[in-house]
VOBA-758504 format. One line per 4 residues: number of its first residue (from 1); their letters; for each residue x negated, y, z negated of N, C-alpha, C, O. Coordinates in nm, 4 decimals, decimal comma. Atoms other than C-alpha are relative to their C-alpha. Layout:
BEGIN
NUM> A> X Y Z X Y Z X Y Z X Y Z | ...
REM end
This chain:
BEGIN
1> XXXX> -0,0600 -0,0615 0,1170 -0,4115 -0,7209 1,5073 -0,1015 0,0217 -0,1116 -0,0787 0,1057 -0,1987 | 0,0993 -0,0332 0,0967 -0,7299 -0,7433 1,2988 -0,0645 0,1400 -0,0480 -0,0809 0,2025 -0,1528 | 0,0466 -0,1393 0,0383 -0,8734 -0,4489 1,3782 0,1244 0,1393 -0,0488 0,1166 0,2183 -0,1429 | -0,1151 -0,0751 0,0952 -0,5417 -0,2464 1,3257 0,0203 0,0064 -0,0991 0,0522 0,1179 -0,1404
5> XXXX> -0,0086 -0,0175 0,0850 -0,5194 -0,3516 1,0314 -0,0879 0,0319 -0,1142 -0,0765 0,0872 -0,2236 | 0,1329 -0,0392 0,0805 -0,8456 -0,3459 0,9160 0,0103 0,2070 0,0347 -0,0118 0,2921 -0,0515 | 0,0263 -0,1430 0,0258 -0,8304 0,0268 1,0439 0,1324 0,0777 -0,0664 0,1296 0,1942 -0,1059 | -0,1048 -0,0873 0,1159 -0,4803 0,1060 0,8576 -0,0349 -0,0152 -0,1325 -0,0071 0,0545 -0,2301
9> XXXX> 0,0834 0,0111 0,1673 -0,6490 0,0013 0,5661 -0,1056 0,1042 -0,0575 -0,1054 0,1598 -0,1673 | 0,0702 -0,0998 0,0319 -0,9239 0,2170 0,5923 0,0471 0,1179 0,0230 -0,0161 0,2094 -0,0297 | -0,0408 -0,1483 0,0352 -0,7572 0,5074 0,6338 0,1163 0,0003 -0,1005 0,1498 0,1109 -0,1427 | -0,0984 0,0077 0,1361 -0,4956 0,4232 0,3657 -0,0887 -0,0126 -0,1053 -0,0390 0,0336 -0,2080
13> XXXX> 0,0751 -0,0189 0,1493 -0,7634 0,3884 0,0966 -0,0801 0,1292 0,0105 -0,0950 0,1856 -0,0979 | 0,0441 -0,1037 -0,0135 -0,9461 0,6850 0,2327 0,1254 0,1223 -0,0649 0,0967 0,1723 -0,1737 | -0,1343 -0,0433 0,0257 -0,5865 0,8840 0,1921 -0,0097 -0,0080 -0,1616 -0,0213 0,0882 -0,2375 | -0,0026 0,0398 0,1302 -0,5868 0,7080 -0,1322 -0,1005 0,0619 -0,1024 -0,0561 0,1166 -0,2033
17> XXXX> 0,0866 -0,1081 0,0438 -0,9296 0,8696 -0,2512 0,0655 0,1006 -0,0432 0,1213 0,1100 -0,1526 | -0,1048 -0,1320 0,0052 -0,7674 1,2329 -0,1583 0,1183 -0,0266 -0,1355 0,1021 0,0128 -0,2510 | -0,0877 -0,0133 0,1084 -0,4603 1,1540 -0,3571 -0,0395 -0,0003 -0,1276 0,0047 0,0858 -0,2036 | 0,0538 0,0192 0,0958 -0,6408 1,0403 -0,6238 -0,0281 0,1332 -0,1102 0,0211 0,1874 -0,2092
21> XXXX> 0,0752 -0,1394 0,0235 -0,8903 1,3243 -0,6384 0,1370 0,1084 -0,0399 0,1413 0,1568 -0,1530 | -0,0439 -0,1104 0,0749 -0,5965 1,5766 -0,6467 0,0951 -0,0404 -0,0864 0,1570 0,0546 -0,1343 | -0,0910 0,0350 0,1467 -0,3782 1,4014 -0,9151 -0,1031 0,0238 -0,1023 -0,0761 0,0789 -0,2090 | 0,0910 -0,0523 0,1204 -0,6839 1,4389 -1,1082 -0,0349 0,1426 -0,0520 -0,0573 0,1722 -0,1694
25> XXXX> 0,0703 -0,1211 0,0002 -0,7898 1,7837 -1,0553 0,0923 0,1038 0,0606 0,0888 0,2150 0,0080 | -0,0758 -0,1334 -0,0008 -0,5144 1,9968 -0,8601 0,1044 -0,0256 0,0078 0,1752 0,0546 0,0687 | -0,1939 0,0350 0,0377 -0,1586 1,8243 -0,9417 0,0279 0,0480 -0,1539 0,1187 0,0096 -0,2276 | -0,0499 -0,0590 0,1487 -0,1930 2,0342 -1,2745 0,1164 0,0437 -0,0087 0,1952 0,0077 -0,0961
29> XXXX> -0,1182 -0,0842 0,0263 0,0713 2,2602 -1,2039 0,1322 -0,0512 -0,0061 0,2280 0,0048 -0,0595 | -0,0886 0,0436 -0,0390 0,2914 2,0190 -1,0939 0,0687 -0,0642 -0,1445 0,1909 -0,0510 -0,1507 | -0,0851 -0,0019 0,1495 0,3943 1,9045 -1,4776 -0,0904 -0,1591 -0,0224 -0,1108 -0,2079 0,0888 | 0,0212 0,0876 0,0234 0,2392 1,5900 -1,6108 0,0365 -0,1616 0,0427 -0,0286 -0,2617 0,0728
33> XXXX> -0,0555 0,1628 -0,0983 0,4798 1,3029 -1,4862 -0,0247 -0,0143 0,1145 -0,0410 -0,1255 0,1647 | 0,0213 0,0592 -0,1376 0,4221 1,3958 -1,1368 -0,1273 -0,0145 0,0342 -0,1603 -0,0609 0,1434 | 0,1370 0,0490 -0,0199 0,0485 1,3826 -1,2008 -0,0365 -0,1776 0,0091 -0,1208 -0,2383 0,0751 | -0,0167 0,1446 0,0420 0,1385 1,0107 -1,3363 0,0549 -0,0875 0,1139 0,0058 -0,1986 0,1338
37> XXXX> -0,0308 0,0101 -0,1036 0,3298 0,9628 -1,0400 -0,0921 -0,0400 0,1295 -0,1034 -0,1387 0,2022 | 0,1190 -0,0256 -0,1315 0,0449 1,1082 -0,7916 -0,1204 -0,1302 -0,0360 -0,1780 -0,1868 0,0568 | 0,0921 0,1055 0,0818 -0,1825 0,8525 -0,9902 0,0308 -0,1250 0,0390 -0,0397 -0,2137 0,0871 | -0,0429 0,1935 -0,0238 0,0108 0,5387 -0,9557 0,0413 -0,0429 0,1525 0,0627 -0,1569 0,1937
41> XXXX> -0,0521 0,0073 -0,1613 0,1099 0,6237 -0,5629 -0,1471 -0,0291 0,0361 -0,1603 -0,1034 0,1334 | 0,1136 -0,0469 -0,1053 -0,2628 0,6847 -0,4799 -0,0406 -0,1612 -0,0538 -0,0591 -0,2406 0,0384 | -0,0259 0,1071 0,0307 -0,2963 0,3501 -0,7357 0,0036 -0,1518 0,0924 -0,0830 -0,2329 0,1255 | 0,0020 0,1184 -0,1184 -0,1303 0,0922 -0,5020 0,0043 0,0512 0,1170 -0,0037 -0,0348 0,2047
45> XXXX> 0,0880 -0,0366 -0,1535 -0,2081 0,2462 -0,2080 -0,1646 -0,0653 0,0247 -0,2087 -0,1259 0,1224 | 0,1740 -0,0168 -0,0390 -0,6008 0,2287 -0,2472 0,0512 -0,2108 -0,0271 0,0510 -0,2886 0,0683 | -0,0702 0,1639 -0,0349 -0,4559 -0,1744 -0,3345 0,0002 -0,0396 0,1004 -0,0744 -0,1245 0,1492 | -0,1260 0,1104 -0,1566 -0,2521 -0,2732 -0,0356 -0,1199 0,0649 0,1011 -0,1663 -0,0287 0,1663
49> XXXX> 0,0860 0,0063 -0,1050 -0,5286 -0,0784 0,2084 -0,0545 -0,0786 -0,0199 -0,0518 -0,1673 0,0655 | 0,0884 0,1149 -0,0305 -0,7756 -0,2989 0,0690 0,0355 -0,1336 0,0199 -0,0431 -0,2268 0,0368 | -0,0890 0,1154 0,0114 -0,5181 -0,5537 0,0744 -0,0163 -0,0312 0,1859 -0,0704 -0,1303 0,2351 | 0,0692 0,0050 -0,1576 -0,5435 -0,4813 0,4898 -0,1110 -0,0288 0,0449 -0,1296 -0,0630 0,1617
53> XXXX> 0,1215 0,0341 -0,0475 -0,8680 -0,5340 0,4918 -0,0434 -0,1184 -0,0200 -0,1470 -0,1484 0,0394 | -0,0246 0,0838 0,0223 -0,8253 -0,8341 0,3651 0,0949 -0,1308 0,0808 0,0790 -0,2528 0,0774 | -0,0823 0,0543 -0,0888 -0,5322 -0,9223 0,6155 -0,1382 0,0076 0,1314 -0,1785 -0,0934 0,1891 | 0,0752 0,0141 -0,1361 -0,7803 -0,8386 0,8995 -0,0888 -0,1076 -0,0075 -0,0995 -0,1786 0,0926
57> XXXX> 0,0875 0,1255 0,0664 -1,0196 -1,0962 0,7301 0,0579 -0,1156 0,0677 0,0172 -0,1671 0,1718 | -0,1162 0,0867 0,0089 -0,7305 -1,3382 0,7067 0,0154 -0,0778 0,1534 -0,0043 -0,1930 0,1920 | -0,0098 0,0579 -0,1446 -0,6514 -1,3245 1,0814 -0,0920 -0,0769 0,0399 -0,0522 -0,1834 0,0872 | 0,0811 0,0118 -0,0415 -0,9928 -1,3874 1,1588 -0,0852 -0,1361 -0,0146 -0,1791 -0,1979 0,0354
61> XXXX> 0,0847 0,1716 0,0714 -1,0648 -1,6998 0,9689 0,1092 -0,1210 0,0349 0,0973 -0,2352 0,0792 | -0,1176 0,1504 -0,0088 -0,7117 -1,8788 0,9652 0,0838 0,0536 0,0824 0,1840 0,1210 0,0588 | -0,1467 -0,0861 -0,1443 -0,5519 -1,7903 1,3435 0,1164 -0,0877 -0,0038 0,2141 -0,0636 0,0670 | -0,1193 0,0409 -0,0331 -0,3132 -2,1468 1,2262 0,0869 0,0910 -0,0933 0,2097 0,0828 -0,0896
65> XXXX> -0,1295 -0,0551 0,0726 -0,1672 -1,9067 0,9697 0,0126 0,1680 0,0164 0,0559 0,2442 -0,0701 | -0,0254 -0,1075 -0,0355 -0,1780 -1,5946 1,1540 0,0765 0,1216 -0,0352 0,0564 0,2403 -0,0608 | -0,0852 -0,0798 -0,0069 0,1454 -1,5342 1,1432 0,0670 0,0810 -0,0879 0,1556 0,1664 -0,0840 | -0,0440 -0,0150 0,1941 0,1634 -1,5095 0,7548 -0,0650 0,1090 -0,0401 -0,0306 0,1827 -0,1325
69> XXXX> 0,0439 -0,1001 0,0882 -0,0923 -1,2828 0,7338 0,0104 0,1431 0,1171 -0,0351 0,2567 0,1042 | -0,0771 -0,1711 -0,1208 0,0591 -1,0189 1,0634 0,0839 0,0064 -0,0821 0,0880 0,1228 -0,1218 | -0,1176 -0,0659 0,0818 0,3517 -1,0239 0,8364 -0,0070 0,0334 -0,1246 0,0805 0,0960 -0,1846 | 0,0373 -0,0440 0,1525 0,1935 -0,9898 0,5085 -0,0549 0,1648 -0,0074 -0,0455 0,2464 -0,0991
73> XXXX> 0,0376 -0,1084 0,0111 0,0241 -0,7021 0,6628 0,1105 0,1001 -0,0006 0,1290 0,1819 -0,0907 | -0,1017 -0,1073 0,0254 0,3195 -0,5100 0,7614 0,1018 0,0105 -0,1066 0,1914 0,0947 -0,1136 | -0,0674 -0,0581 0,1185 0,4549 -0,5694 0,4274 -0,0492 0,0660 -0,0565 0,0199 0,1617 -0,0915 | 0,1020 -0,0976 0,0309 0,1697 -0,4064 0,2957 0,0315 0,1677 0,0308 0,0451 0,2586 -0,0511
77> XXXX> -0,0309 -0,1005 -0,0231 0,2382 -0,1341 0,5032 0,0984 0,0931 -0,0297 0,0924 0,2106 -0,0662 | -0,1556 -0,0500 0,0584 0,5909 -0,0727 0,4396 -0,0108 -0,0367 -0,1508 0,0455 0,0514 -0,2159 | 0,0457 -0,0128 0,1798 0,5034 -0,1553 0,0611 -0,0478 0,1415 -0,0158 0,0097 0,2097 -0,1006 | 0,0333 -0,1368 0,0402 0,3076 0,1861 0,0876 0,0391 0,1005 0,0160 0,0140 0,2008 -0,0508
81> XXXX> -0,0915 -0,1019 -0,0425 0,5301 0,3751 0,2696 0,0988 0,0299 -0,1040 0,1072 0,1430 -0,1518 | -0,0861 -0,0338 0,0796 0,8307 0,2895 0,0293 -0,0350 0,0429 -0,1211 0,0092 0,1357 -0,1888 | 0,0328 -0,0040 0,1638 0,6571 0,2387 -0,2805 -0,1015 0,1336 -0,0482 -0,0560 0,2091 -0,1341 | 0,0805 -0,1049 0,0083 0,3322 0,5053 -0,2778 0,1135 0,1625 0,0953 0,1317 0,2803 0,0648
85> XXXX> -0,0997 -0,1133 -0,0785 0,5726 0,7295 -0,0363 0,1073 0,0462 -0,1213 0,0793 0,1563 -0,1687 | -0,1025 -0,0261 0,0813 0,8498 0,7644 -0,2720 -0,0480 0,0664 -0,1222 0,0040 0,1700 -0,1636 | 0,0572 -0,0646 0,1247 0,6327 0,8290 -0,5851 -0,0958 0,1521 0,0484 -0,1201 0,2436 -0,0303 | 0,0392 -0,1502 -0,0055 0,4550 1,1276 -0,3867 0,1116 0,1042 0,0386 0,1118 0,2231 0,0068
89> XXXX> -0,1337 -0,0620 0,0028 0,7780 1,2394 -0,2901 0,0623 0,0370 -0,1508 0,0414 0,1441 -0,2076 | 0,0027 -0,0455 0,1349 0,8862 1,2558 -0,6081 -0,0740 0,0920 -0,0874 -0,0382 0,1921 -0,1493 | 0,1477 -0,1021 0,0878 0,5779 1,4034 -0,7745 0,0176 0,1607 0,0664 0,0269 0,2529 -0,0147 | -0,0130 -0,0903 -0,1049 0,6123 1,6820 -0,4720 0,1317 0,0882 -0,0200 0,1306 0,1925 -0,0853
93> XXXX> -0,1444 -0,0354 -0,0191 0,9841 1,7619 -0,4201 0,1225 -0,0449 -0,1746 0,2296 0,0041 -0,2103 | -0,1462 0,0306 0,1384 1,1896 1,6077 -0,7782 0,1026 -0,0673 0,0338 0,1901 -0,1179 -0,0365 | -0,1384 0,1440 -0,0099 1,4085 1,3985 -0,5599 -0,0149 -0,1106 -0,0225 -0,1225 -0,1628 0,0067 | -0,0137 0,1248 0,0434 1,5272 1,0765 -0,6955 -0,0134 -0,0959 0,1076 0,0869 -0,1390 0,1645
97> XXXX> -0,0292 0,0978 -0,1265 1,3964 0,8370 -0,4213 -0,0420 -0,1523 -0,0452 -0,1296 -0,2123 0,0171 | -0,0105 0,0625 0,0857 1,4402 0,5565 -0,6769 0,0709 -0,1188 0,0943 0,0171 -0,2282 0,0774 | 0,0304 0,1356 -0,0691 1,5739 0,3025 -0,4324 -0,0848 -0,0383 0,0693 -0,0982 -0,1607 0,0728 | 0,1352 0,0382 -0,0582 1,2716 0,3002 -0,2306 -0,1376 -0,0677 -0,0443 -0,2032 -0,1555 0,0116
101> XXXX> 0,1162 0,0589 0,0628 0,9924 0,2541 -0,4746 0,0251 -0,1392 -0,0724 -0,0738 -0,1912 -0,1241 | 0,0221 0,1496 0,0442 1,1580 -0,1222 -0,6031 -0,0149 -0,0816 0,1497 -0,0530 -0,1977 0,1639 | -0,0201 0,0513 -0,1699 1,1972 -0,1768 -0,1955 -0,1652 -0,0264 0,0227 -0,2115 -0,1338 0,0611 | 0,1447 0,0142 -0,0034 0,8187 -0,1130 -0,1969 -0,0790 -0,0880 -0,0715 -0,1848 -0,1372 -0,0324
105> XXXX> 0,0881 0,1119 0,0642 0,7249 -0,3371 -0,4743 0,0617 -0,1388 0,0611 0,0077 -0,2492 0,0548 | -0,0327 0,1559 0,0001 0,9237 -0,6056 -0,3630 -0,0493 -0,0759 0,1774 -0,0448 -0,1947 0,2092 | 0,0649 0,0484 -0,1597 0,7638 -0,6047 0,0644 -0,1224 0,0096 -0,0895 -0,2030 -0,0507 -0,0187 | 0,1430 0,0351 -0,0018 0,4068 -0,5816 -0,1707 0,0352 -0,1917 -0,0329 0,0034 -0,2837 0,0425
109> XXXX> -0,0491 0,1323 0,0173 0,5577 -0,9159 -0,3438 -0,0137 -0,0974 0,0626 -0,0770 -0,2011 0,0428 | -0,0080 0,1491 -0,0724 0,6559 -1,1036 -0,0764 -0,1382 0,0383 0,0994 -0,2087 -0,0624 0,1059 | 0,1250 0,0604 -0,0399 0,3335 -1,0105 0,1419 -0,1214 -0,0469 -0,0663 -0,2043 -0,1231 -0,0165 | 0,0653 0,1164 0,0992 0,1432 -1,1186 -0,1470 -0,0127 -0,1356 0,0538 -0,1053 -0,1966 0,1071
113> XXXX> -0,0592 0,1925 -0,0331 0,3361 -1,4813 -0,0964 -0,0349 -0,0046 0,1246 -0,0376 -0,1276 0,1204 | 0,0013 -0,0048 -0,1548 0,2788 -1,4651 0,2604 -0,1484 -0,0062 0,0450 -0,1899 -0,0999 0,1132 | 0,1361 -0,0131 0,0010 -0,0814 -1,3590 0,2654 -0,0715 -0,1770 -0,0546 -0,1409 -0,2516 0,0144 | 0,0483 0,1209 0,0887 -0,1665 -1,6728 0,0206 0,1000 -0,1238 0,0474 0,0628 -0,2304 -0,0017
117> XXXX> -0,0003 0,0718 -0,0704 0,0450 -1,8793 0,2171 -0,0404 -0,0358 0,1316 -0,0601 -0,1540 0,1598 | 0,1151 -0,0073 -0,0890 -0,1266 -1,8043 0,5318 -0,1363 -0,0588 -0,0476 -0,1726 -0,1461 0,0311 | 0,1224 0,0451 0,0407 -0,4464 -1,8950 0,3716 0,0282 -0,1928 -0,0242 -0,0433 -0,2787 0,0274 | -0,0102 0,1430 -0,0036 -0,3169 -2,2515 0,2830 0,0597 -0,0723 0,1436 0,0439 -0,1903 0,1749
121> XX> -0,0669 0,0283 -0,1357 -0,1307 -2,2669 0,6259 -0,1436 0,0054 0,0959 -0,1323 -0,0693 0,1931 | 0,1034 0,0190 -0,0995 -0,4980 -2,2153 0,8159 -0,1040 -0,0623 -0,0352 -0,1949 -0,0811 0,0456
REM end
């Protein structure tokens, strides 16, 4: 699982770059909030990848708390899906996908807790 995650990481902060770059430079048209939007998606995204790269670490050092940091990762993941997903959705389209992005902060949350209990668990 290391390297998986180490490589969803790197291509989620790579991704994250891109977004970046065009919230800066070609999400003009799109109106100001969804630049703010495109900003804070690309934000914790470029986060939680390096946050994977960090889980791949994790595995690698503490295999007794493994299991804390396989599940920290796929909160990570699904953290970026709901939470960075929803805010480019938004920015993009104008639909309200306003239950998703607290769904997203709250799987970064608990793999946070999870991650850093893994570390004391190995």
């Amino acid at each position: 699982m290391d390297r998986v995650f180490f490589f969803i990481g790197a291509v989620l902060s790579g991704l994250a770059v891109a977004a970046g770059a065009y919230g800066a430079h070609g999400a003009v048209s799109l109106g100001s909030e969804s630049v703010i939007w495109i900003n804070k998606a690309a934000r914790y995204q470029m986060y939680h990848g390096l946050a994977l790269l960090m889980v791949a670490w994790a595995c690698t050092q503490w295999p007794k708390g493994i299991r804390y940091s396989i599940s920290a990762g796929f909160l990570f993941v699904l953290g970026v899906f709901c939470f960075s997903g929803s805010l480019y959705v938004m920015a993009f389209t104008g639909l309200n996908m306003g239950l998703f992005t607290p769904l997203g902060g709250m799987a970064f949350i608990l793999g946070w807790l999870l991650l850093a209990t893994g570390a004391l668990r190995g």
